[in-house]
C-alpha positions in Angstrom: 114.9 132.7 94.6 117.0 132.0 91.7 115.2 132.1 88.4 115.6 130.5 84.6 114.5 132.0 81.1 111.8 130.7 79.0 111.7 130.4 75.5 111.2 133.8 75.4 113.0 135.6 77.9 110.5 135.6 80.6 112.2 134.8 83.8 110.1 131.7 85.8 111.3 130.6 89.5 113.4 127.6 89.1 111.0 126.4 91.6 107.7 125.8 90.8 104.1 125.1 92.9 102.6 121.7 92.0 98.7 122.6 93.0 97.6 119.3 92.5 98.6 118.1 96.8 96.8 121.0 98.1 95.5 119.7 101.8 92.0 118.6 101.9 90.0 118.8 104.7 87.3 115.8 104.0 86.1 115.7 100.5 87.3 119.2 100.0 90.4 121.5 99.4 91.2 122.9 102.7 91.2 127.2 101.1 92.7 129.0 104.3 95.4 126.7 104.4 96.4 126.5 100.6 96.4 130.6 100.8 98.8 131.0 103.6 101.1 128.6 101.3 100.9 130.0 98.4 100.8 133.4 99.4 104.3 132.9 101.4 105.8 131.0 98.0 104.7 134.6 96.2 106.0 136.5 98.8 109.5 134.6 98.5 109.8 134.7 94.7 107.9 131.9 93.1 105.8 132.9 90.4 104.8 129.5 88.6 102.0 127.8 89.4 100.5 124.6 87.8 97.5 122.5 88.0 95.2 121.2 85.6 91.4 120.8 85.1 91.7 117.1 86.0 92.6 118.0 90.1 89.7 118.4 91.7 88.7 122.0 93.0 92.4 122.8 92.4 91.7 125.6 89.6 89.0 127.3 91.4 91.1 127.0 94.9 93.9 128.8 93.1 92.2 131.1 90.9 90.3 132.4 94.5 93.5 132.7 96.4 95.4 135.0 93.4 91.7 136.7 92.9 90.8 137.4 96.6 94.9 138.8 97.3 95.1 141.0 93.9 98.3 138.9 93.0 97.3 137.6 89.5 99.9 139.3 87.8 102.8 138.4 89.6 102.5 134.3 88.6 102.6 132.6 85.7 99.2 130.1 85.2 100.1 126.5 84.2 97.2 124.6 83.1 95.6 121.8 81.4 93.5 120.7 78.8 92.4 117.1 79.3 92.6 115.9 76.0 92.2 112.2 76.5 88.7 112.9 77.7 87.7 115.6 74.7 86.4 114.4 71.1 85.9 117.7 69.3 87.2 121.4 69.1 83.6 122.5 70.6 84.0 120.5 73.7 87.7 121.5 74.1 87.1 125.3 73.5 83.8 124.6 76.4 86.5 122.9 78.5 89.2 126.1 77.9 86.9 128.5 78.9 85.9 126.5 82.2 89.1 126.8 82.7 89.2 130.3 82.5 86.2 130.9 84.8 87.7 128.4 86.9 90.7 130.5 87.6 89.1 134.2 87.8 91.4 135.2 84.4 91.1 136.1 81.4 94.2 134.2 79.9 96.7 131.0 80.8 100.0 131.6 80.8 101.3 128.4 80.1 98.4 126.0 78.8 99.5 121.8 78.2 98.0 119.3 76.4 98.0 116.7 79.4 99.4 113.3 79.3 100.4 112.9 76.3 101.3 109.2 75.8 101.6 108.4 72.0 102.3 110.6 68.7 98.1 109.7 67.7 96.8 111.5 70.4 98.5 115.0 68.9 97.5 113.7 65.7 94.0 113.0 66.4 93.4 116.8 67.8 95.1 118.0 64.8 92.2 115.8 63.0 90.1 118.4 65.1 91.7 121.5 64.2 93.4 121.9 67.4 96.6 123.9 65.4 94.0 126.9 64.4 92.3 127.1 67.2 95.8 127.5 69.4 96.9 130.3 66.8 93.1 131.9 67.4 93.9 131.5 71.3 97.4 133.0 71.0 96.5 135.4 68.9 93.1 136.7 71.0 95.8 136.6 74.2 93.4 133.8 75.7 97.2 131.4 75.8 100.3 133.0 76.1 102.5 129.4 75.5 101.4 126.2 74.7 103.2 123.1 75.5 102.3 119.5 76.8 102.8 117.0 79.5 104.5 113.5 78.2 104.2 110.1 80.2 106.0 107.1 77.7 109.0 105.9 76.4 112.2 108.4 75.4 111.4 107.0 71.4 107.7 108.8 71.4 108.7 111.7 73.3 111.1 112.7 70.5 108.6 112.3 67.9 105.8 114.6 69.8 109.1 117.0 70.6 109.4 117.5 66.6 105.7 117.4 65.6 105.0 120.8 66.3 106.3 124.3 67.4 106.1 123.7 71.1 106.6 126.5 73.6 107.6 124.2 76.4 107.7 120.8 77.9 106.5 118.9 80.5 108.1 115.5 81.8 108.6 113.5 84.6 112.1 113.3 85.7 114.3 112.6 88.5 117.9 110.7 89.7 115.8 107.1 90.1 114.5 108.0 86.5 116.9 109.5 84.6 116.8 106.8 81.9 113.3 106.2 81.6 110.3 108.2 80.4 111.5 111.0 78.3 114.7 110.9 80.3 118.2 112.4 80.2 117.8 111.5 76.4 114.3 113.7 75.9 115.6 116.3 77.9 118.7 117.3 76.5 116.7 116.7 73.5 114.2 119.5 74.0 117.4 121.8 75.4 118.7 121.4 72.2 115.7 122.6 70.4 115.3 125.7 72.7 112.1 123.9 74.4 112.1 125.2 78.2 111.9 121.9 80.3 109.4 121.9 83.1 109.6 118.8 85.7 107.0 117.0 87.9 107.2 114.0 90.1 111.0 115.8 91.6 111.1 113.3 94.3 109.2 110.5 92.7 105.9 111.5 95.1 107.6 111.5 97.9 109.8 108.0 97.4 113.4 109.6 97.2 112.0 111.5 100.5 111.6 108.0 102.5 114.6 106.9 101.5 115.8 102.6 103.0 117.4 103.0 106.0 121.0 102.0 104.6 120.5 104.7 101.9 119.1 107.2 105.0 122.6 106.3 106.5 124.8 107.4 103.2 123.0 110.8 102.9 123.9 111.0 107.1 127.2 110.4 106.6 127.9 112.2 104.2 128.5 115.4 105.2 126.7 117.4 103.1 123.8 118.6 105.6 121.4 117.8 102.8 118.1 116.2 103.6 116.7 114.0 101.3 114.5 116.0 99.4 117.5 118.4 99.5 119.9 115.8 97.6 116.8 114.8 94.5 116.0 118.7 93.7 120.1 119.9 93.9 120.8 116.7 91.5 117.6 118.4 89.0 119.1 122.5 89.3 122.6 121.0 88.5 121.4 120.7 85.2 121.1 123.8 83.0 118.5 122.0 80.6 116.1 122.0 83.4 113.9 125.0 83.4 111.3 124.6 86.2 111.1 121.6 88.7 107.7 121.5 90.3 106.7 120.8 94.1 103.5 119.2 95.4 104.1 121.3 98.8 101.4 121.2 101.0 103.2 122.2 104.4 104.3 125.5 105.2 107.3 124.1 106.5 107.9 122.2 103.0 107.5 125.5 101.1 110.0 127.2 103.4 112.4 124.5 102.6 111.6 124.1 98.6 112.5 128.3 99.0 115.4 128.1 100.3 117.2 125.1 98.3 115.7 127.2 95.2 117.5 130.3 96.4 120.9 128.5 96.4 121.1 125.6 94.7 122.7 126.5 90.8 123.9 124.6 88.4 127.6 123.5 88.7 126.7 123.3 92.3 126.6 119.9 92.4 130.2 118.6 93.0 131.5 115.0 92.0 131.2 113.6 95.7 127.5 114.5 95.3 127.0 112.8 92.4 128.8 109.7 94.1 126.3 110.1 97.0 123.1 110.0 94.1 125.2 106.9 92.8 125.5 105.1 96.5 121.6 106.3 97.4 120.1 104.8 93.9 122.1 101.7 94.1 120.6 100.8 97.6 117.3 101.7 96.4 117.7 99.3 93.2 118.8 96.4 95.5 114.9 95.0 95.1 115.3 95.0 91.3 114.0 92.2 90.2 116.0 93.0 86.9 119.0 94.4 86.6 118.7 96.2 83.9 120.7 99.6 83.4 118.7 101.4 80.5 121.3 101.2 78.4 119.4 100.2 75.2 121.8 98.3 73.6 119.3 95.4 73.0 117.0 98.1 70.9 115.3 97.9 68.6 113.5 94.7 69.3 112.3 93.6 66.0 108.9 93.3 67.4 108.9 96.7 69.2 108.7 96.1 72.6 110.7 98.4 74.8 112.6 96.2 76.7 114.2 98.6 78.8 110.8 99.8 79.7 109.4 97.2 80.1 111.9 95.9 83.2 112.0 99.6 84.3 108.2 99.1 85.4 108.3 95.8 87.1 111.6 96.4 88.3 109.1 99.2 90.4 106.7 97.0 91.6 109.6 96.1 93.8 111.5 99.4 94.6 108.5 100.8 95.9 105.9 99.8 98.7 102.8 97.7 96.7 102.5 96.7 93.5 99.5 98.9 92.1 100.9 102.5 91.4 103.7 100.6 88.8 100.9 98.8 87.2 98.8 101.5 87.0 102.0 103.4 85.6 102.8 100.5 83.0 99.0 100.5 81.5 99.1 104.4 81.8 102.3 105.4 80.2 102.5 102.1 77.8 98.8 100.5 77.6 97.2 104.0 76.3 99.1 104.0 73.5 97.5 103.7 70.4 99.0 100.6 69.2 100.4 99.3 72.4 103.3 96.2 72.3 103.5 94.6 75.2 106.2 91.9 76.3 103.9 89.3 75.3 105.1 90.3 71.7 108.3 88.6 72.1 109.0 86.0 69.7 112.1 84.8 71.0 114.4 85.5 68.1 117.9 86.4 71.0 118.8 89.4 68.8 118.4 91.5 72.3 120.7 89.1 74.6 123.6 89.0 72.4 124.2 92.9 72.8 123.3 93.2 76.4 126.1 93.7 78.5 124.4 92.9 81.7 124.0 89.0 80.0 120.6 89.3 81.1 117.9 86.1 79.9 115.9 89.0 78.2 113.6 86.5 76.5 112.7 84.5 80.1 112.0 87.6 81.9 110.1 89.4 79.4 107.8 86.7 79.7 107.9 87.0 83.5 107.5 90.5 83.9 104.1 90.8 81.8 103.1 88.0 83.7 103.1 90.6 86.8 102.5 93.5 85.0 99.8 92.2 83.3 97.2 90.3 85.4 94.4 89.3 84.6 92.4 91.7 86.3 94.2 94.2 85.0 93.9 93.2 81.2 90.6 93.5 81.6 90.1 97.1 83.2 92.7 97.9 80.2 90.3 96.9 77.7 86.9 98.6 79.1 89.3 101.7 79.9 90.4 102.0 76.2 87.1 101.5 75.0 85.8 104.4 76.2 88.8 106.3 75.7 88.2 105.6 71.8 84.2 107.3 72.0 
């Protein structure tokens, strides 16, 4: 296992264990089978392991499994706080504490604010008190580091990056999005600042796994031996400004394979006919774009402040990927939860964005189209009774 520093020196596996696809067997989390997994990934050198108080029975399966084996102190505890759920520093010190029972330990080593979408949501826990009560935990030894998890545009992620003294980062990020989310942008950003940069969603949930069968062909012929899931976590430990790239495994089989990339794969690794491959594989992948839209940017800012970029990159993904619902329920996620969403709707047709795009794209006719699919009726109305009772 090849490892990477934190902040402060502590060496983490480069490959982390994603708790939250533990097998279920009916409604429940199938134990004996979750603790032959993770017991092997100890046993083999990984010592980070992240869930979150949102995944159901996945704290208490993992806090039993490092209890029950005596192997508490060799891991590192990622865990969450769900703080679009919590309205004061009683309930979220009630819901830390859970957490703690929850997990048979008397501290979290690396404890996120989860899903962070928009600046306001830090704000409003600072509103709360939330800064004390994080020095009160650090200093009691109740959190070791505190970080968060970030689903939005690269603009907010920068914004929550400088707002306070984070210990760490948590982003979604991988060769089909390397320009949205937080991005290439956010996380050289954090690099820069010394945040260690912890990534989920590797392989897209599986969808840079089941690759087309053209792209299937290219990885084939290429030479390389590399399977598909091979190919998307060499292209992430390439990059020295990732710290951590987390793993949903849930197969002993797919643990033995995450191990042994992680023990080999290094940055500067990846060589130029590799990164031609990534090119060739996302391109086929792409070929259902509705939009072809790069990420560039240069049509930003929109005077109105839609993001344009994002905007296509979601309803470009209704289309790259089988059905239509996981990128709405992305777009009202990542975008409709923010505070003071702008949606494409916004657009008041002034051109300033089509004379600096360099694709010549009719921004102004497809921004209209692509709310129109992103936005169904149906949906605007679950957005509205779902941000009303985010807002009690």
């Amino acid at each position: 296992m090849r490892y990477r520093q934190d902040r402060y020196g502590n060496e983490l596996s480069q490959l982390g264990y994603g708790c939250m696809r533990f097998t279920k067997k009916g409604s429940q989390i199938d134990y004996e089978k979750a603790e032959r997994e993770v017991l092997y990934a100890i046993e083999h050198g990984v010592n980070y392991f992240d869930t979150a108080y949102a995944y159901m029975g996945s704290e208490e399966c993992l806090g039993r499994i490092l209890e029950e084996n005596g192997v508490r102190d060799k891991v590192n505890i990622a865990t969450k706080l769900p703080q679009y759920l919590l309205r004061s520093m009683k309930v979220i010190d009630k819901t830390f504490r859970e957490e703690l029972r929850r997990l048979r330990t008397d501290h979290i080593d690396y404890y996120l604010m989860h899903m962070f979408t928009d600046l306001s949501e830090w704000e409003r826990l600072q509103s709360y008190g939330i800064e004390q009560w994080i020095a009160d935990r650090k200093a009691e030894g109740s959190i070791r580091q505190i970080g968060f998890s970030y689903h939005g545009d690269t603009a907010m992620f920068l914004r929550i990056l400088d707002a306070y003294d984070w210990d760490f980062c948590q982003v979604q990020y991988n060769y089909l999005d390397e320009n949205s989310q937080a991005g290439r942008k956010g996380v050289m950003a954090a690099a820069e600042r010394g945040i260690p940069v912890i990534i989920m969603e590797p392989l897209r949930g599986g969808k840079l796994v089941d690759l087309p069968v053209s792209a299937k062909r290219e990885l084939r012929e290429s030479g390389t031996g590399y399977s598909a899931a091979e190919l998307g976590l060499r292209w992430l430990w390439d990059q020295n400004e990732v710290t951590v790239v987390l793993s949903g495994m849930n197969s002993l089989e797919m643990v033995e394979e995450n191990i042994r990339i992680a023990s080999d794969a290094a940055p500067g690794s990846f060589t130029d006919s590799d990164r031609d491959l990534i090119d060739r594989i996302r391109k086929i992948i792409k070929e259902k774009e509705k939009v072809g839209c790069t990420g560039c940017r240069y049509c930003m800012p929109c005077p109105q402040g839609i993001d344009i970029p994002g905007t296509f990159y979601y309803y470009n993904l209704m289309y790259i990927e089988k059905g239509k619902n996981r990128a709405r329920f992305e777009y009202l996620r990542n975008v409709g939860m923010q505070k003071d969403p702008i949606y494409a709707s916004a657009c008041v047709r002034c051109g300033k964005c089509e004379q600096h795009c360099p694709q010549h794209i009719q921004i102004r006719d497809m921004l209209r189209t692509a709310d129109r699919d992103l936005r169904p009726l149906a949906y605007r109305a679950a957005m509205k009774v779902v941000r009303k009772a985010a807002s009690r």
